[in-house]
C-alpha positions as CSV (number, residue, x, y, z in Angstrom):
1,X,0.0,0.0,0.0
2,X,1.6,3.5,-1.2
3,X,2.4,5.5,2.4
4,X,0.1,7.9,4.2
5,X,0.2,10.8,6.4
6,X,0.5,9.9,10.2
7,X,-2.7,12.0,10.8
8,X,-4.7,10.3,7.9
9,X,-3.8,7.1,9.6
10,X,-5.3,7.7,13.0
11,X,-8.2,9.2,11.3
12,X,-8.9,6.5,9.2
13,X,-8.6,4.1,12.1
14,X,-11.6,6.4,13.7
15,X,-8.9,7.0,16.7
16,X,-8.7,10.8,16.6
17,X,-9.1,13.1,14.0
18,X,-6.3,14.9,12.2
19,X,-5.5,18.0,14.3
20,X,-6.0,16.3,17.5
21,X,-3.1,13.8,16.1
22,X,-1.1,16.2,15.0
23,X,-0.7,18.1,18.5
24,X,-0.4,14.0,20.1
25,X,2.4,13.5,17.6
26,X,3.9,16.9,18.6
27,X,3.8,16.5,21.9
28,X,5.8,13.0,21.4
29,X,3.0,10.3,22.1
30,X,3.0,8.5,18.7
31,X,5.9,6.3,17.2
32,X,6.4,4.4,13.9
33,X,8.2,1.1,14.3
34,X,9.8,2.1,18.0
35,X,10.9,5.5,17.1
36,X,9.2,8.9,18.2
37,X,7.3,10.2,15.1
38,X,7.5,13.1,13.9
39,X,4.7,16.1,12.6
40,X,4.7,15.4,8.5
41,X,5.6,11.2,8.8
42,X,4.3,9.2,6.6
43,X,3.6,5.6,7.1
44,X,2.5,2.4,5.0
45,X,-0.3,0.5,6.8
46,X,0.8,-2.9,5.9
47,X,3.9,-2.6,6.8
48,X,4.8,-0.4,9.6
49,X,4.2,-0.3,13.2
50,X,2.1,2.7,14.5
51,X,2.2,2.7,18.5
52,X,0.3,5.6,20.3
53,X,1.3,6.0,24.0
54,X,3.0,2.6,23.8
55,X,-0.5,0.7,22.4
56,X,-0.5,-0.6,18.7
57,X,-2.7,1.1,16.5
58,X,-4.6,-1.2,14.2
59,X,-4.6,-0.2,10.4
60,X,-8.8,-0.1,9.3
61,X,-9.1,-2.2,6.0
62,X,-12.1,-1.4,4.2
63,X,-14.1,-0.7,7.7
64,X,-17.6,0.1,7.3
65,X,-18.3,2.8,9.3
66,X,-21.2,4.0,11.7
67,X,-23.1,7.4,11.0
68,X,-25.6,8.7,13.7
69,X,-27.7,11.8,14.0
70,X,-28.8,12.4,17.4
71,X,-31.5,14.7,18.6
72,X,-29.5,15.9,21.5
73,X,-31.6,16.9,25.0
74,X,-30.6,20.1,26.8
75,X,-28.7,19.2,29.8
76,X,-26.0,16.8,28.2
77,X,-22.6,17.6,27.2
78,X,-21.2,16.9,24.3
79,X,-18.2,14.7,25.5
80,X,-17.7,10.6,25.8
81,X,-16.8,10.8,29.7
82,X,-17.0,13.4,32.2
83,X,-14.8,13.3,35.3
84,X,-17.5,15.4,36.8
85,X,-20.3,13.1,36.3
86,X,-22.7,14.8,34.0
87,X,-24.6,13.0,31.5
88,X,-22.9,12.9,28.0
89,X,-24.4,12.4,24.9
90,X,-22.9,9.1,24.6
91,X,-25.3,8.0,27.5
92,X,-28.0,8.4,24.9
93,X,-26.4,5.8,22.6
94,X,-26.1,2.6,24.8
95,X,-27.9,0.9,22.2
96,X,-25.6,1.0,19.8
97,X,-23.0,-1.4,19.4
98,X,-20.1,0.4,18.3
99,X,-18.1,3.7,19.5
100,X,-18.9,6.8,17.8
101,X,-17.8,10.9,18.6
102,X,-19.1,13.3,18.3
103,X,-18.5,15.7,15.0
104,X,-18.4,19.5,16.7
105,X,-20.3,20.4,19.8
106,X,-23.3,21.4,21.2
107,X,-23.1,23.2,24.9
108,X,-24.8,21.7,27.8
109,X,-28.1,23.7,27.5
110,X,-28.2,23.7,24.0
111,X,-30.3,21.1,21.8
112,X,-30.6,19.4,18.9
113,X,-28.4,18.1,15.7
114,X,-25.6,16.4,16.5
115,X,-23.7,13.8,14.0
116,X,-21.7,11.0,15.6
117,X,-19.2,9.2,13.8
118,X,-16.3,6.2,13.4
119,X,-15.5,7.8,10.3
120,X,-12.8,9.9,11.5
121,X,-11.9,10.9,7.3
122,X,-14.9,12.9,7.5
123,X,-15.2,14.0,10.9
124,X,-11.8,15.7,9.6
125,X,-13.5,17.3,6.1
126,X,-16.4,19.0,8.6
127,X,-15.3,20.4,10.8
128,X,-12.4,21.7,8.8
129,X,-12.2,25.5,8.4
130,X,-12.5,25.5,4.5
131,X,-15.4,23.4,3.7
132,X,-18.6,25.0,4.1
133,X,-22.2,23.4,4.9
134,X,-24.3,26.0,6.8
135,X,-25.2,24.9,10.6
136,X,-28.4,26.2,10.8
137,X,-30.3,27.2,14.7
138,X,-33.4,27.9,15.9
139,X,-33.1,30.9,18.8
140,X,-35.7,31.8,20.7
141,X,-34.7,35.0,22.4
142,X,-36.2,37.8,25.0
143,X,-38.7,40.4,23.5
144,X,-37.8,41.8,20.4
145,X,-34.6,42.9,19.2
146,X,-34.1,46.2,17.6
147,X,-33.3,47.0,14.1
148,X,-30.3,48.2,15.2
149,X,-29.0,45.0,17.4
150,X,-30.0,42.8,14.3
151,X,-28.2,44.6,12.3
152,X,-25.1,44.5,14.9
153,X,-25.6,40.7,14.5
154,X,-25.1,40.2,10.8
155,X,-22.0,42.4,10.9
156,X,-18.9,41.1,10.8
157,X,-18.3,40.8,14.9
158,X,-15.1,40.4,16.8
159,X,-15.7,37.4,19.1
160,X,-12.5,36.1,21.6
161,X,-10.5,38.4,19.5
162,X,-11.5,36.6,16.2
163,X,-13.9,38.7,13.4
164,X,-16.3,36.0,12.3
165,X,-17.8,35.3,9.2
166,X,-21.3,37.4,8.8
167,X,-23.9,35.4,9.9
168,X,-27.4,35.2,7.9
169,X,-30.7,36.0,10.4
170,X,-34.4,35.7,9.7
171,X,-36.4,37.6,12.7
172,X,-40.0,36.1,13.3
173,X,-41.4,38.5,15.8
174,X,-43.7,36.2,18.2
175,X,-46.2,37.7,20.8
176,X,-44.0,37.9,24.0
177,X,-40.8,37.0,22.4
178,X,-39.0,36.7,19.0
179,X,-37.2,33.7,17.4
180,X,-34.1,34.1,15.2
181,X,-32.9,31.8,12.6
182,X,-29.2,31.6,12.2
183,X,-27.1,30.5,9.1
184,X,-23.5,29.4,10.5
185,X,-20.4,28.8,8.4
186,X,-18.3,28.9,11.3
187,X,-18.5,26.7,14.6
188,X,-16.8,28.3,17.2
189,X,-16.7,27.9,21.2
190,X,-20.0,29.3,22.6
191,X,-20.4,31.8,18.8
192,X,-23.9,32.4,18.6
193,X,-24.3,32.9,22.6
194,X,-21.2,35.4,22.7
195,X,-22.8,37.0,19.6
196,X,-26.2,37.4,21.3
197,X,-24.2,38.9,24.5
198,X,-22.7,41.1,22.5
199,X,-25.6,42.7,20.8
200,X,-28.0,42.9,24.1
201,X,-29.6,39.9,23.1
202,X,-30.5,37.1,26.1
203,X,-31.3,34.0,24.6
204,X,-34.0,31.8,26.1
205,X,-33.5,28.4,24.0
206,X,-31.1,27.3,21.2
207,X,-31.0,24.7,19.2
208,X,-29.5,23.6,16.1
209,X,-32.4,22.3,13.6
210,X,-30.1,21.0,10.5
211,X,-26.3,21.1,9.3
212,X,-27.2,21.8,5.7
213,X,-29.4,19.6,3.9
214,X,-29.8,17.4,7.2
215,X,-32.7,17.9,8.9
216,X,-34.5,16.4,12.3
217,X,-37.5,15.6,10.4
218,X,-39.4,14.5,13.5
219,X,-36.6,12.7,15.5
220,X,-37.5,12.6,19.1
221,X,-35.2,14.3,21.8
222,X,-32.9,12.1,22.8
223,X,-33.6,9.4,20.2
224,X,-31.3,8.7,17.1
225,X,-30.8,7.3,14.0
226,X,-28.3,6.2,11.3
227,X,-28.0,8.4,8.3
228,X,-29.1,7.4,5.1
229,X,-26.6,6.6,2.0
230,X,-27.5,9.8,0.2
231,X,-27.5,11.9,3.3
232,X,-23.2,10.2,3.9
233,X,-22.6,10.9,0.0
234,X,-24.1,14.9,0.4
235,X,-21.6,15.2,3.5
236,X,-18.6,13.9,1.3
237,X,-20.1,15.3,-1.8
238,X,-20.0,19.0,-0.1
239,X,-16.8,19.1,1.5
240,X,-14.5,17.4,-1.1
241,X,-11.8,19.2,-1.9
């Protein structure tokens, strides 16, 4: 087999994904055939020996891989363990027989769409900075907003010293409240809740209703599903390079 990138290795294998393996091989946890690799190391799955802090990595063979969309609760953290003893989203999932992670994050009190994954090839492509499938939230928010602070949040904000991609918002004014519907490109720590903060906006509920052409479409909270083949090939199909 021709050699591959460390990180596509360990991606492949649905161990990490690529950046998380690059900063494990940087900080000296991964070797190839006994010796300490290297950021940029290639290696041929056959043939070489991938350890990572000292356990053998297994090379995946044609694996077929798990896809899940999860209709996350509010109260659960997006995480596979917690030392603290909250309830992860993984506790949802004791049903199904194999590991999946989550792809991105949802906070603790926010709901919704969440994908889970083996796959760790594409886990890489979406959450990658250039690839671009709009994350899409429902945001139920305190009274009505002004003109002026929805227009504050569709400019181009500085959030934790970063100026974010311009965010699309559709206002539908309710009786007591108003619910916003946000276009993402980005995914950023906490965005649309520091954005809110930032304009004088105090959100009641969030929750993310579809990453692009996926959609709930019913799904109970706290029930999931596997994805459908053409809902795996629009995920590849929209973040190829």
């Amino acid at each position: 087999m021709e050699k591959i990138r460390l990180q596509k290795f360990f991606s492949d294998s649905g161990i990490m994904s690529r950046r998380a393996c690059e900063a494990e091989i940087a900080a000296g946890n991964v070797a190839i055939n006994g010796i300490t690799a290297k950021v940029g190391d290639k290696v041929d799955p056959d043939r070489d020996t991938v350890t990572y802090r000292g356990k053998r990595v297994q090379a995946q063979h044609h694996k077929k891989y798990t896809y899940v969309m999860l209709n996350k609760p509010r109260g659960y953290i997006t995480s596979m363990t917690d030392p603290q003893g909250r309830r992860c989203v993984t506790d949802l999932l004791s049903d199904l027989d194999v590991r999946v992670y989550p792809v991105g994050r949802l906070d603790r009190v926010s709901e919704g769409l969440l994908l889970l994954t083996d796959d760790g090839n594409l886990t890489n492509r979406l959450t990658h900075p250039k690839h671009s499938i709009p994350k899409i939230y429902r945001v139920k928010v305190d009274g009505h907003p002004t003109k002026e602070q929805i227009e504050k949040l569709t400019s181009p904000l500085v959030i934790d010293d970063y100026e974010i991609q311009p965010v699309e918002v559709t206002v539908t004014p309710e009786e007591e409240d108003t619910v916003l519907h946000m276009s993402l490109y980005e995914g950023r720590n906490r965005q649309i809740r520091k954005m809110c903060d930032a304009c004088g906006i105090t959100i009641r509920r969030l929750s993310r209703v579809a990453i692009g052409q996926l959609r709930l479409n019913g799904l109970a909270v706290g029930k999931w599903r596997h994805l459908e083949p053409e809902e795996i090939d629009y995920l590849y199909r929209s973040t190829k390079d």
